[in-house]
C-alpha positions in Angstrom: -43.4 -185.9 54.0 -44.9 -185.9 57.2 -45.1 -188.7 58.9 -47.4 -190.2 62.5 -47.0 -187.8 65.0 -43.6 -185.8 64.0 -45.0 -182.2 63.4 -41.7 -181.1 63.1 -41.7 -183.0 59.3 -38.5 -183.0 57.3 -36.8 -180.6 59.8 -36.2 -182.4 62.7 -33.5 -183.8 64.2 -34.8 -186.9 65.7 -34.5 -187.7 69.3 -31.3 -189.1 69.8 -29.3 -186.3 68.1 -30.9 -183.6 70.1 -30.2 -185.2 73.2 -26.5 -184.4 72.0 -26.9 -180.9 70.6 -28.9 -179.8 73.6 -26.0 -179.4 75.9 -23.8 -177.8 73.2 -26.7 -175.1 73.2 -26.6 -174.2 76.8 -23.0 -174.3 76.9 -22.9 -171.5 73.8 -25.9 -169.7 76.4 -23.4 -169.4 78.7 -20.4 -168.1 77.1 -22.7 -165.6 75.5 -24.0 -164.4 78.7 -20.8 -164.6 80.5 -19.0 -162.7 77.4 -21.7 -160.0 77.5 -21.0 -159.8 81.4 -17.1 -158.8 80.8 -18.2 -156.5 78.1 -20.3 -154.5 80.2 -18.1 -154.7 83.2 -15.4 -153.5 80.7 -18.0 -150.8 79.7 -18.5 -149.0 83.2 -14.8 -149.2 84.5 -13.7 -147.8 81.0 -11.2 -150.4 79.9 -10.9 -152.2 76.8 -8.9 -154.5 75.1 -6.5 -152.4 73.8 -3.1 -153.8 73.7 -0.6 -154.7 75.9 1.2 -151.3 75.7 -1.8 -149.4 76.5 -3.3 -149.3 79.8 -7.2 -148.5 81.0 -5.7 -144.6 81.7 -4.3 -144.6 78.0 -0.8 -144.3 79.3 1.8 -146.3 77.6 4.2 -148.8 79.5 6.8 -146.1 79.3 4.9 -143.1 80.7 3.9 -145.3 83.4 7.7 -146.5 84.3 8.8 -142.5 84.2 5.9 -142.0 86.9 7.2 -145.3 89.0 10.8 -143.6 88.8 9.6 -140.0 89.3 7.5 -141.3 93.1 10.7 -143.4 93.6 8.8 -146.7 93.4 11.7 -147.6 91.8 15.3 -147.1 91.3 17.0 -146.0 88.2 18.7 -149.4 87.7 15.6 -151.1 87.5 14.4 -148.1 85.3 16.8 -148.9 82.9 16.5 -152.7 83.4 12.6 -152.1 82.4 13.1 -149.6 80.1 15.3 -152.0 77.9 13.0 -154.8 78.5 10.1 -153.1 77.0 12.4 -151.1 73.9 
């Protein structure tokens, strides 16, 4: 039933609960854009949300540590001190 000037009929809302929803609708805009934003970042630089034992490179914690310890970033006590941690 349609009824004075609401062309919208049965379907809308009313003006005092779109006032509320409006800002809830932007604010989903937003995280949609800023979501699609990361994805594409994450696109071209070739990372992706993979894990915490897997790094962009596809190494796992481990291989990385052996490389730190093989270029003597570290010593072997904190080798083993990390190697433990992440066993």
């Amino acid at each position: 039933m349609m009824t004075g000037n609401n062309m919208m009929g049965d379907w809308s809302l009313g003006g005092g609960s779109s006032m509320f929803l409006m800002p809830f609708f932007w604010i989903l805009i937003l995280i949609g854009i800023v979501l699609l934003i990361v994805w594409l970042g994450n696109q071209a630089s070739g990372t992706s949300f993979s894990g915490p034992a897997a790094t962009s490179g596809g190494k796992t914690a481990i291989e990385i540590l052996k490389e730190r310890y093989a270029r003597g970033e570290i010593d072997k006590q904190e080798f083993e001190e990390k190697k433990r941690d992440l066993a």
